[in-house]
C-alpha positions as CSV (number, residue, x, y, z in Angstrom):
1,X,92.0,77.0,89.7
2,X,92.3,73.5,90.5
3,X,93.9,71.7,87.1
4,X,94.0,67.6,87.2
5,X,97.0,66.0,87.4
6,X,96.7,64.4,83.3
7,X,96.9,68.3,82.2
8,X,99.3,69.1,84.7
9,X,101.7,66.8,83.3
10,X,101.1,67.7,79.9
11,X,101.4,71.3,80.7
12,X,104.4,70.4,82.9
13,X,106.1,68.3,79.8
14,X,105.4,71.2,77.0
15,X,107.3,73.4,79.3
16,X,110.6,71.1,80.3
17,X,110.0,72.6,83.6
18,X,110.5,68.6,84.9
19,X,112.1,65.2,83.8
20,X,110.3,62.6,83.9
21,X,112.6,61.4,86.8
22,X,111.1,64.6,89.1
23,X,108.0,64.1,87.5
24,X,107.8,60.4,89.2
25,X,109.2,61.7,92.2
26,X,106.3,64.2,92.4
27,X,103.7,62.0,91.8
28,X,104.9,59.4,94.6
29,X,104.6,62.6,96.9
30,X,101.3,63.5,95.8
31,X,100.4,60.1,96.7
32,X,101.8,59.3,99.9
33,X,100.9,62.6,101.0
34,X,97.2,62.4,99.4
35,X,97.5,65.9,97.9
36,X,96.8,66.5,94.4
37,X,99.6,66.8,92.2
38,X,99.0,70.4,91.6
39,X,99.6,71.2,95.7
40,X,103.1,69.3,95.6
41,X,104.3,71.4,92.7
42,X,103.6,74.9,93.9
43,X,104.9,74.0,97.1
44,X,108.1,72.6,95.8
45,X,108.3,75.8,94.1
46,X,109.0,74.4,90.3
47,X,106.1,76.9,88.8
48,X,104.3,79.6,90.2
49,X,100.2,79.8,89.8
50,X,100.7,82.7,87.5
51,X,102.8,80.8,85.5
52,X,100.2,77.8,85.5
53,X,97.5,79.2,84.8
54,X,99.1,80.6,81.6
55,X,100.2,77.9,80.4
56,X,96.6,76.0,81.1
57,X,95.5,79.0,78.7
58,X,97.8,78.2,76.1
59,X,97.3,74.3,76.4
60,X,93.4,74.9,76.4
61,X,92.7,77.8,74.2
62,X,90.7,80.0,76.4
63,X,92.5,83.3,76.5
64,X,94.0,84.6,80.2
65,X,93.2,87.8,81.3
66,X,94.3,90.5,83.5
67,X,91.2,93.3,84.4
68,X,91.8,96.4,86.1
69,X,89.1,97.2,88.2
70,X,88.3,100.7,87.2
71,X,87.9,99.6,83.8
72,X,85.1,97.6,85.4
73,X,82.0,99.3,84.9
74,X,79.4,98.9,87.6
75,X,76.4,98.1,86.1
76,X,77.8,95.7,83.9
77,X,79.3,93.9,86.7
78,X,76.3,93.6,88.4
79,X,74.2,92.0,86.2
80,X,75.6,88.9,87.6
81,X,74.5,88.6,91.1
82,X,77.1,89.0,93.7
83,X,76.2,85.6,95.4
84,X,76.1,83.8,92.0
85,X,79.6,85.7,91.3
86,X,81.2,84.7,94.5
87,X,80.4,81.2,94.5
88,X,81.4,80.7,90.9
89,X,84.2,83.0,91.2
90,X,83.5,84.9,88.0
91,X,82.8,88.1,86.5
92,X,81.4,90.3,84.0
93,X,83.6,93.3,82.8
94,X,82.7,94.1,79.6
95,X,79.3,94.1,77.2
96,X,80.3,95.0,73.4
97,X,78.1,96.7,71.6
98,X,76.6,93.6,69.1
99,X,75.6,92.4,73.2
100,X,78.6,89.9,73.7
101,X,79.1,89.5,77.0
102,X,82.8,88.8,78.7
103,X,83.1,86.8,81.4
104,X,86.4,86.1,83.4
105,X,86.2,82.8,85.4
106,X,89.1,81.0,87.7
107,X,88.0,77.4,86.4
108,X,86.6,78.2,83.2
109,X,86.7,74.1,83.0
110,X,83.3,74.0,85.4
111,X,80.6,73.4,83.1
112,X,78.2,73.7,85.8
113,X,79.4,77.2,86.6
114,X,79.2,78.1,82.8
115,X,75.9,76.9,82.4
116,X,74.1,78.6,85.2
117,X,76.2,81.9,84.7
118,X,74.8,81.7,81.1
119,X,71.2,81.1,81.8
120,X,71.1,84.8,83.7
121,X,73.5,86.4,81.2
122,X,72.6,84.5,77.9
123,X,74.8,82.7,75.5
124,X,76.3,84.9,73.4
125,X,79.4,85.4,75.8
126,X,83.7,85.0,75.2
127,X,84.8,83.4,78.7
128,X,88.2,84.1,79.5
129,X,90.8,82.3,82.3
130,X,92.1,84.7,85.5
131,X,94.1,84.7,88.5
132,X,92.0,83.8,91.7
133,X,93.2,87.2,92.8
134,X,92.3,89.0,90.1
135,X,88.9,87.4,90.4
136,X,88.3,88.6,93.9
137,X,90.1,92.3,93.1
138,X,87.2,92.4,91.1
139,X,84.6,91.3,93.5
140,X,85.1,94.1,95.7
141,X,83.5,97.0,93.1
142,X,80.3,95.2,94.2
143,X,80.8,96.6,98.1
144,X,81.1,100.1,96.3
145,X,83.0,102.6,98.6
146,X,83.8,101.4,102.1
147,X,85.2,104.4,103.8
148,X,81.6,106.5,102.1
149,X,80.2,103.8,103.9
150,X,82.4,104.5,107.1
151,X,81.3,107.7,106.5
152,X,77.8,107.2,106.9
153,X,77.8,104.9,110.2
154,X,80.6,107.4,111.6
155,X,77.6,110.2,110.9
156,X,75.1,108.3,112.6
157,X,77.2,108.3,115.6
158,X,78.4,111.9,115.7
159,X,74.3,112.7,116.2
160,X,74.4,111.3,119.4
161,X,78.0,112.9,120.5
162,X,76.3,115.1,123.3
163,X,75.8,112.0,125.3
164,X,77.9,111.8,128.2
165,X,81.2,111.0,127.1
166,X,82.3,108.4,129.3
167,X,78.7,106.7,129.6
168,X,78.5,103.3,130.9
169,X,78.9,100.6,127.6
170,X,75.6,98.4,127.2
171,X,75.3,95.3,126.1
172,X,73.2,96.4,122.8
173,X,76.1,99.1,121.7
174,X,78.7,96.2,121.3
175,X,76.7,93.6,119.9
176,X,77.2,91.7,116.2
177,X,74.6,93.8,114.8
178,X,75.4,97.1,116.4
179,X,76.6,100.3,114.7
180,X,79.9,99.8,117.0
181,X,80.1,96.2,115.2
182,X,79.7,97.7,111.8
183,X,82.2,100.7,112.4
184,X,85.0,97.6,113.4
185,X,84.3,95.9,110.1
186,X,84.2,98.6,107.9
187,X,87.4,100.2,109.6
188,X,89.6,96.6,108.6
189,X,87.8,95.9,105.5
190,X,89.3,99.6,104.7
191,X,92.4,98.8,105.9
192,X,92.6,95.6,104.1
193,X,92.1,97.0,100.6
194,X,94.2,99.8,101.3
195,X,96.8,97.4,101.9
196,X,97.7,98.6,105.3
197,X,99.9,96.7,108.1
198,X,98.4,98.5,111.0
199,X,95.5,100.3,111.9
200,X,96.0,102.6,115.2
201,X,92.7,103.8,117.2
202,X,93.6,106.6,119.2
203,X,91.5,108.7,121.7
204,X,92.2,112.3,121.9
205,X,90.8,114.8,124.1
206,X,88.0,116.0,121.8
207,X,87.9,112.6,118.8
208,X,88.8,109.2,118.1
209,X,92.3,109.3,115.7
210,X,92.2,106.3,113.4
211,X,95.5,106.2,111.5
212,X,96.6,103.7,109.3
213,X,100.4,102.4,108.3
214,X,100.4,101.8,104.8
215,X,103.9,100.7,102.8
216,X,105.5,101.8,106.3
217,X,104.0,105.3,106.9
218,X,101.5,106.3,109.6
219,X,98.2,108.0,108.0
220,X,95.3,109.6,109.1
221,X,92.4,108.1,107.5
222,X,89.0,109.0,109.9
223,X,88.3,110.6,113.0
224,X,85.6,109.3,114.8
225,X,83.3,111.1,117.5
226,X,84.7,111.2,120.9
227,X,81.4,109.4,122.4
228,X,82.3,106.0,120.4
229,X,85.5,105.4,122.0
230,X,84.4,102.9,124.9
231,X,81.9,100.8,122.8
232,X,84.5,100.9,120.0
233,X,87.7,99.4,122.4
234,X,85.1,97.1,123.9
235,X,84.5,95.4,120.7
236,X,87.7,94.7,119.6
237,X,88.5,93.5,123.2
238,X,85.3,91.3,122.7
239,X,86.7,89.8,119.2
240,X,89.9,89.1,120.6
241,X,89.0,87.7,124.1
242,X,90.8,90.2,126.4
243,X,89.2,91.7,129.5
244,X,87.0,94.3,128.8
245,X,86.7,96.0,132.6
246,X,90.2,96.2,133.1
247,X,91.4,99.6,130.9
248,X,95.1,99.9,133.7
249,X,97.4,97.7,131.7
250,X,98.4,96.5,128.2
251,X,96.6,93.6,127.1
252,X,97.6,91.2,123.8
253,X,95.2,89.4,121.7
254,X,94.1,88.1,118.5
255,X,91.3,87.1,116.1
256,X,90.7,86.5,112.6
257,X,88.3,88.1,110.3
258,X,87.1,86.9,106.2
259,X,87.8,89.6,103.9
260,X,87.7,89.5,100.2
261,X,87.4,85.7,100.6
262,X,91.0,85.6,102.4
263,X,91.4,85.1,106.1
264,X,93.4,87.9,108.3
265,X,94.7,87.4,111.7
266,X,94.4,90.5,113.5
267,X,97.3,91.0,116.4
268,X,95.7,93.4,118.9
269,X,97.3,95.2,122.0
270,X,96.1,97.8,123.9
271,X,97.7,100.5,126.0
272,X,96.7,102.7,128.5
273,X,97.3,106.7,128.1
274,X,96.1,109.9,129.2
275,X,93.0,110.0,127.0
276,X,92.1,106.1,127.1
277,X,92.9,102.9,125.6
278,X,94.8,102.9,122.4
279,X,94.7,100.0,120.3
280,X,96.8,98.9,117.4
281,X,95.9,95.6,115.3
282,X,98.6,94.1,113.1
283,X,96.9,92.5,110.0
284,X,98.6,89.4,108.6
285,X,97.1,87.8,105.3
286,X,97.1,83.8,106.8
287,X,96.6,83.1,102.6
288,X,99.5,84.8,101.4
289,X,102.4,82.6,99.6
290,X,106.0,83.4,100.1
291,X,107.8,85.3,97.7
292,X,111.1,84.6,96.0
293,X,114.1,86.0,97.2
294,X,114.5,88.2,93.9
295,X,110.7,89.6,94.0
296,X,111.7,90.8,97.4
297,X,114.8,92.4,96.0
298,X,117.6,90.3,96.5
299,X,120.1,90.4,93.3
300,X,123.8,90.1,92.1
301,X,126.7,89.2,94.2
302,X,124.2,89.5,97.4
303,X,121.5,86.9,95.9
304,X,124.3,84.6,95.5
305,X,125.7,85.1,98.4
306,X,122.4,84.4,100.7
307,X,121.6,82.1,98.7
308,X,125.3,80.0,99.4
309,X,125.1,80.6,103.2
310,X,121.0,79.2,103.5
311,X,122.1,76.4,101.8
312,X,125.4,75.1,104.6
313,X,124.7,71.5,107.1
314,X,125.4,74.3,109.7
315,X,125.9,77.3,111.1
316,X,123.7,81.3,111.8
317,X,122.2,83.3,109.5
318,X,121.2,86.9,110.7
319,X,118.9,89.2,109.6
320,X,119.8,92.7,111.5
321,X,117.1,95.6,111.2
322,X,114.9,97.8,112.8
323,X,111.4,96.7,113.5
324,X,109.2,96.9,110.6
325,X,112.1,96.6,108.1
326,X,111.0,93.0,106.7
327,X,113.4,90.3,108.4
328,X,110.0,88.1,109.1
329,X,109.3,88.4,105.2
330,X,112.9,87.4,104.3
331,X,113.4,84.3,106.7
332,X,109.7,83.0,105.3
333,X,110.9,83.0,102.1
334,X,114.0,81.5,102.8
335,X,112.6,78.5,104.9
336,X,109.6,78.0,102.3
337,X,112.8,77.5,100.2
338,X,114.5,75.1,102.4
339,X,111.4,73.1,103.1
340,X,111.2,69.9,102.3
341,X,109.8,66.3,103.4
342,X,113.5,64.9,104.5
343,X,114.1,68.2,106.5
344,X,113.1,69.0,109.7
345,X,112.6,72.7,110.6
346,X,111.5,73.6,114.0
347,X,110.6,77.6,114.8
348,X,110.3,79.5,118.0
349,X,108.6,83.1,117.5
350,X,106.9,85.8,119.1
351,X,104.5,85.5,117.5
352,X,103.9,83.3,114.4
353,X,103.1,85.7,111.7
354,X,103.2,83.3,108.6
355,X,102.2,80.0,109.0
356,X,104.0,77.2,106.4
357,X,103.0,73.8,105.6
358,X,105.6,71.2,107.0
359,X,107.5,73.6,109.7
360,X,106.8,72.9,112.9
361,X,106.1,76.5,114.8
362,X,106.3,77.3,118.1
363,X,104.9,80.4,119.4
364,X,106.2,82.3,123.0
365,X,104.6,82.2,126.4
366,X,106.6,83.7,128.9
367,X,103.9,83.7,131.7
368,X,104.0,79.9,130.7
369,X,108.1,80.2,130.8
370,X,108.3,79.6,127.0
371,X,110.7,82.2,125.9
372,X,113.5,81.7,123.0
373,X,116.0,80.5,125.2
374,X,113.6,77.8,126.9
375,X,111.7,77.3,123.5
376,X,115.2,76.9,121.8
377,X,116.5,74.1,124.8
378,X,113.3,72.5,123.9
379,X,114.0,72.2,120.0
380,X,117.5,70.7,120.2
381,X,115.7,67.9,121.7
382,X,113.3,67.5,118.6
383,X,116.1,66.5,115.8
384,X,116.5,69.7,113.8
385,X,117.5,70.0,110.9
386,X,116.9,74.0,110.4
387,X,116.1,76.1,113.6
388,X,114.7,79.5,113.1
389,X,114.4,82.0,116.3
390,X,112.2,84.7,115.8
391,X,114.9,86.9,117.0
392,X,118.4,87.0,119.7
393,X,117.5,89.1,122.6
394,X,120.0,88.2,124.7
395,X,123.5,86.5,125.9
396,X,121.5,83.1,126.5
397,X,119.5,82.8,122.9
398,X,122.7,83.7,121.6
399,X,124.9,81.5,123.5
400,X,122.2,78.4,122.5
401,X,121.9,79.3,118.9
402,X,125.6,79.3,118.8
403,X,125.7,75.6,120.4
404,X,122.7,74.9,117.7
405,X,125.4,75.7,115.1
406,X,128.2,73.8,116.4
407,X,126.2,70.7,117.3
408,X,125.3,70.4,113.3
409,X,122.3,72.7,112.9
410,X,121.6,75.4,110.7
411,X,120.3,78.6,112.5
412,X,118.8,81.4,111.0
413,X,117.3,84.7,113.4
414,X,117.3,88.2,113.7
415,X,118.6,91.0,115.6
416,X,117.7,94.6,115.9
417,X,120.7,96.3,114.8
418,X,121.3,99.4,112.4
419,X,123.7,97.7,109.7
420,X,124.9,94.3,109.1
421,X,128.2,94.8,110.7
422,X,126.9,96.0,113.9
423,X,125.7,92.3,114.5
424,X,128.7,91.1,114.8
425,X,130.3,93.3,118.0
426,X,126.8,93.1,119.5
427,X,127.3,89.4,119.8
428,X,130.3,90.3,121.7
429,X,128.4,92.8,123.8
430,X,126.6,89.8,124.9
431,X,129.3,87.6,126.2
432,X,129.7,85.7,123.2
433,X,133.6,84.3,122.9
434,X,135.2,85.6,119.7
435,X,136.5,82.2,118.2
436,X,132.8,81.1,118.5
437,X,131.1,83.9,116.6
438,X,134.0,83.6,113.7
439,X,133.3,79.8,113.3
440,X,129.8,79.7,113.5
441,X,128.1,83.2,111.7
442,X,127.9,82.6,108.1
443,X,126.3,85.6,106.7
444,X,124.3,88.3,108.2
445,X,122.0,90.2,106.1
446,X,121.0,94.3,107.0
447,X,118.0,95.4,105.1
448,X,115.3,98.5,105.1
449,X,112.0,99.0,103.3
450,X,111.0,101.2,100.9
451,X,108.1,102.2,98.9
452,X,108.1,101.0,95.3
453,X,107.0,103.9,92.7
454,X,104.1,102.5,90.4
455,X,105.2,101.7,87.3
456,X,102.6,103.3,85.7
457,X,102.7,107.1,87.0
458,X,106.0,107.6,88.1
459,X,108.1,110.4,86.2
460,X,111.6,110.7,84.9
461,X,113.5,114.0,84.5
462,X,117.0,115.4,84.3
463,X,118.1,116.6,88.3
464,X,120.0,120.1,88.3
465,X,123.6,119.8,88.8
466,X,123.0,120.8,93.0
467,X,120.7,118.1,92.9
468,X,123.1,115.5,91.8
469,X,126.2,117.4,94.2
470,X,123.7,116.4,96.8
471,X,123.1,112.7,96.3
472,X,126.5,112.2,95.5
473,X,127.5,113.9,99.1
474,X,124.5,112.1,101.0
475,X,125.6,108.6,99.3
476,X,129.2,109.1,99.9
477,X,130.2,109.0,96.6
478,X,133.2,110.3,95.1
479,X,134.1,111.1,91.4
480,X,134.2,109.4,88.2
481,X,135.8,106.4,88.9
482,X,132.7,105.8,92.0
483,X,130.1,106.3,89.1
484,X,131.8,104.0,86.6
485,X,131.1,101.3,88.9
486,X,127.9,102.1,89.8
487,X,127.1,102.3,86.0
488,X,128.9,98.7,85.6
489,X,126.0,97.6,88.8
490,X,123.2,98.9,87.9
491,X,124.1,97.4,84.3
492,X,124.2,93.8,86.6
493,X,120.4,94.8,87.6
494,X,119.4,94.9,84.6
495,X,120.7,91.6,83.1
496,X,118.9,90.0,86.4
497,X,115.7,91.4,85.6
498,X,115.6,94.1,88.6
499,X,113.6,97.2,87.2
500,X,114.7,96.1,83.7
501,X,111.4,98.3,82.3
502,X,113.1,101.5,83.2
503,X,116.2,103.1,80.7
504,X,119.5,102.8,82.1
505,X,119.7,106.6,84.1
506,X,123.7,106.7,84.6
507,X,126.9,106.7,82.6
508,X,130.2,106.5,83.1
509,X,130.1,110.3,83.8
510,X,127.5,110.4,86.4
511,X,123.6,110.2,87.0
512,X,121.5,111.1,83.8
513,X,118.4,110.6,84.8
514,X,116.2,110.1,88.3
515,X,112.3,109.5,88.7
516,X,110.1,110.5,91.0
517,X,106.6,109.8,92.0
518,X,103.4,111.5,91.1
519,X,102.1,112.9,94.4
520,X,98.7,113.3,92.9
521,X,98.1,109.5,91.9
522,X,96.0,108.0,94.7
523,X,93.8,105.3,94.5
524,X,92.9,101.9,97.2
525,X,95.8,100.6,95.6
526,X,98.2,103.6,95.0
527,X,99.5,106.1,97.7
528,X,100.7,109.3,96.5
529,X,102.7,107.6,93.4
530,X,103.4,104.3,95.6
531,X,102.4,101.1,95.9
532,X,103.8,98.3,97.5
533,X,107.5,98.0,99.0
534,X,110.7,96.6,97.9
535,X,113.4,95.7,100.1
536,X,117.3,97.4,100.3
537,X,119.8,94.7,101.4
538,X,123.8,94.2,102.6
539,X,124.8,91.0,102.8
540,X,128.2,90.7,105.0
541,X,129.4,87.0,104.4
542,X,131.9,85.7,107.1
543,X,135.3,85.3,105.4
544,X,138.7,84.7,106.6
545,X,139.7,88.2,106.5
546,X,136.3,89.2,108.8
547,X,136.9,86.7,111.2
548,X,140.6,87.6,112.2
549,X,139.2,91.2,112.5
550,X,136.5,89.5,114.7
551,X,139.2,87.8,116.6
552,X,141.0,91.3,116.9
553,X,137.7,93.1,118.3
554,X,137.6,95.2,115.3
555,X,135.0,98.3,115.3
556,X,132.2,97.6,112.9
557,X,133.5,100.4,110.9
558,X,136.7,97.9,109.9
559,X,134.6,95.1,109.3
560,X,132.2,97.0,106.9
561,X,135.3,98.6,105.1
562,X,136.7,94.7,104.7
563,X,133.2,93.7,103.4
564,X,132.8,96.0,100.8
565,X,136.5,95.9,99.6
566,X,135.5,92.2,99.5
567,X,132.6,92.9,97.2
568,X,129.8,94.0,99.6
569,X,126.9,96.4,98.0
570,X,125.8,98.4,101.6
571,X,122.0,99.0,101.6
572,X,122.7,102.7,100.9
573,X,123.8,101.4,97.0
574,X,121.8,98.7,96.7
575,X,118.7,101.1,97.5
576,X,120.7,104.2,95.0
577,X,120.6,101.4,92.2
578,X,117.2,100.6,92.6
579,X,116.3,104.3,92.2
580,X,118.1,105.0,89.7
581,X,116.0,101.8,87.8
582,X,113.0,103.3,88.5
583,X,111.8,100.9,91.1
584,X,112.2,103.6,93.7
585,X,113.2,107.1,95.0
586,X,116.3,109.1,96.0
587,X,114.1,110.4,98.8
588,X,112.7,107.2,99.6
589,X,116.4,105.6,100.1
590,X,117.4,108.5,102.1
591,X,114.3,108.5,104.1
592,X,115.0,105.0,105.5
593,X,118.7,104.6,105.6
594,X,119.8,108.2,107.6
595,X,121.1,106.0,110.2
């Protein structure tokens, strides 16, 4: 909701989040800047909207709310049109029985939205304040079932199926209005609000696969009628401006599509194979905020740590992980932290997948000769402050983001490696001189993904002693003394807030307690017992000891034993801590981290 900057201050003041010092300093930013007040302090980071939009509740008296959709019934939410309910961003959920009507509103303060609501509802009503989000969660019940209504287009097609298969595509079967068109939408509105990354469309010999990666595993979610396939790639070809006739080589696009009242950028690339075209779109929410380094998962010793090294005049920061394991996530959130109006950050990626206010970002061309190397030449000449490449590839990046570093400029990229230790003698693979990785790599950070158990299905219960011989044999752990300071971590978890909902599962002796998700708990938003991910993180800082071993060509075995006699929680503990909380699962740590 959009609260003026008078209340703002007042709510700011009640809450000491600001002195009066910052609160100047804010306003003078507002101004110059010609944003409202409200802009500058959620970008700076010193509240969070959730956090405002409480305290607006408390400050104004009308209540906040949080609704959960299926406690939403349908016909009471549509007695507010869906037009009227979009524009005014509210919505009915509840009638009691004496006829009041609740309403929840994002800017309950819009007396023109309350008055017109009230003329088609009445009244007698309670309005309540909630989260934008929450608002539009809730807008959805009024599309009803999207994959029944996949479904039924999907049916309409398979009547036709004994048309020749690889028939000619007209004009009319790829157009706006087109059964084709409304197949693409529905498939991505689907895979939208089943929070998925990626949707793959697959031809097969006898049916179109449509599988979709949600919180990092592939599943199959449709099969469409084998005659559909040309009209269907032709479309998203259309959407994202590649060539339709030419079906011999991989193609790249994008596009962007409204969903839900947020924008998605849709990543497309095609591929030839021995049944067609394959396609596979990225999604990427252009309206989401970054997250803190703790909601991610950061904590302890290795919160600290990152949060030391981000903070140097100079130097690299590495994030080392497979693809998909959320290095693009963390180095948002650490340059939305960094970012500032007397700091200049300059990116090069391949490609841009989050887009923040102030950076300037530079996205790849090699057919234009922009690569990172070129694209990294280009932005020493642009007075850096911070430099993010979207990842080292090779001995020149390297050898240029270490010149970056030494020149005064603080460099933060990624590189596809197992652990964080690995980074280190892969630099040297490269060509890299030892004395120049020692004095230059700060930290470098090694982190997975894993799916986060809802909080409100998942299950304890006591493992069998075989079951705990196991996990202390796959975890590496040995005997009391290993489990005593495990306890004494995951004790450190809870006092930073990590999981702090779920009993404490371990004692000095050994494990007590595990959880484990209910299979049978699936919804748009829950996947059998998941929902969401949380990240697993090492962070390897660069101390003395490290760097003579760097000096000495060390394995990365000895420079992973020096970490972690130095302090270092591997990603294999840091995920075992988690699941012991509750946030996560044995199987789920296990799953990620075999390598």
């Amino acid at each position: 909701m959009r609260i003026s900057d008078i209340t703002l201050e007042a709510l700011l003041g009640r809450a000491q989040l600001v002195t009066p010092e910052q609160l100047s300093t804010l306003k003078e930013e507002a101004a110059s800047s010609k944003r409202t007040l409200q802009d500058v302090v959620l970008d700076k980071r010193i509240t969070d909207e959730r956090t405002l939009v409480k305290g607006f509740s408390e400050y104004t008296g009308i209540p906040f709310i949080e609704i959960r959709p299926e406690d939403v019934p349908t016909d009471i939410l549509k007695k507010i049109p869906e037009r009227v309910a979009r524009q005014y961003m509210a919505v009915l959920f509840k009638i009691d029985d004496d006829g009041v009507h609740h309403l929840a509103m994002e800017d309950p303060d819009d007396i023109q939205a309350v008055n017109f609501i009230q003329k088609e509802i009445g009244t007698n009503s309670h309005i309540y304040i909630a989260l934008k989000d929450n608002i539009l969660e809730i807008l959805d019940l009024y599309r009803g079932d999207v994959n029944k209504e996949l479904s039924e287009v999907i049916e309409v097609q398979r009547e036709n199926e004994q048309e020749q298969k690889n028939a000619d595509v007209d004009t009319e079967d790829i157009s706006e209005d087109s059964p084709i068109a409304q197949t693409v939408n529905l498939l991505l509105e689907y895979a939208v609000r089943s929070h998925a990354s990626d949707v793959h469309i697959e031809p097969r010999e006898d049916f179109v696969q449509i599988r979709y990666r949600i919180d990092g595993v592939l599943k199959e979610v449709n099969r469409l009628p084998r005659n559909v396939v040309g009209a269907l790639i032709s479309r998203i070809k259309i959407l994202s401006n590649l060539k339709i006739d030419e079906r011999r080589v991989p193609q790249d696009g994008r596009f962007k599509v409204h969903i839900s009242g947020r924008q998605y950028a849709l990543r497309v690339s095609t591929l030839p194979i021995v049944d067609g075209e394959k396609v596979v779109m990225r999604i990427l929410d252009e309206s989401n905020q970054a997250v803190t380094l703790e909601q991610l998962g950061y904590w302890g010793k290795a919160l600290n740590d990152i949060n030391a090294e981000m903070s140097q005049p100079n130097g690299i920061v590495l994030m080392t992980g497979p693809t998909g394991s959320g290095k693009s996530t963390s180095l948002f959130s650490i340059l939305t932290i960094l970012n500032s109006p007397d700091v200049n950050i300059s990116t090069i990626e391949d490609p841009v997948e989050y887009k923040i206010i102030g950076v300037n970002q530079t996205q790849t061309n090699p057919k234009a000769g922009m690569t990172f190397a070129s694209g990294l030449r280009a932005l020493l000449r642009q007075d850096p402050n911070i430099i993010m490449v979207g990842e080292v590839r090779d001995g020149e990046t390297a050898g240029l983001a270490i010149q970056a570093a030494l020149t005064g400029h603080m460099v933060f990229s990624t590189l596809h490696t197992n652990n964080a230790a690995t980074a280190l003698p892969r630099l040297l693979d490269m060509g890299i001189e030892p004395f120049l990785i020692a004095s230059t790599i700060r930290a470098v950070v090694g982190q997975r993904l894993v799916r986060r158990l809802h909080k409100e299905s998942r299950q304890s219960y006591v493992p069998s002693q075989e079951e705990i011989t196991s996990i202390m044999n796959s975890f590496h752990l040995e005997g009391n003394g290993i489990m005593r300071a495990i306890h004494e971590l995951e004790k450190q978890a809870a006092a930073g807030g990590l999981g702090g909902d779920a009993p404490l599962s371990t004692d000095e002796n050994g494990i007590k307690t595990l959880w484990r998700a209910d299979k049978e708990h699936n919804t748009e938003d829950v996947h059998e017992g998941y929902r969401g991910r949380v990240g697993i993180y090492e962070v390897l800082t660069n101390t003395e000891a490290i760097q003579k071993l760097i000096m000495a060509h060390a394995t990365s075995d000895d420079v992973e034993d020096q970490a972690i006699r130095e302090g270092m929680i591997t990603m294999q503990i840091d995920g075992l801590i988690k699941a012991l909380r509750g946030e996560t699962t044995i199987e789920e740590i296990l799953r990620v981290s075999k390598d």
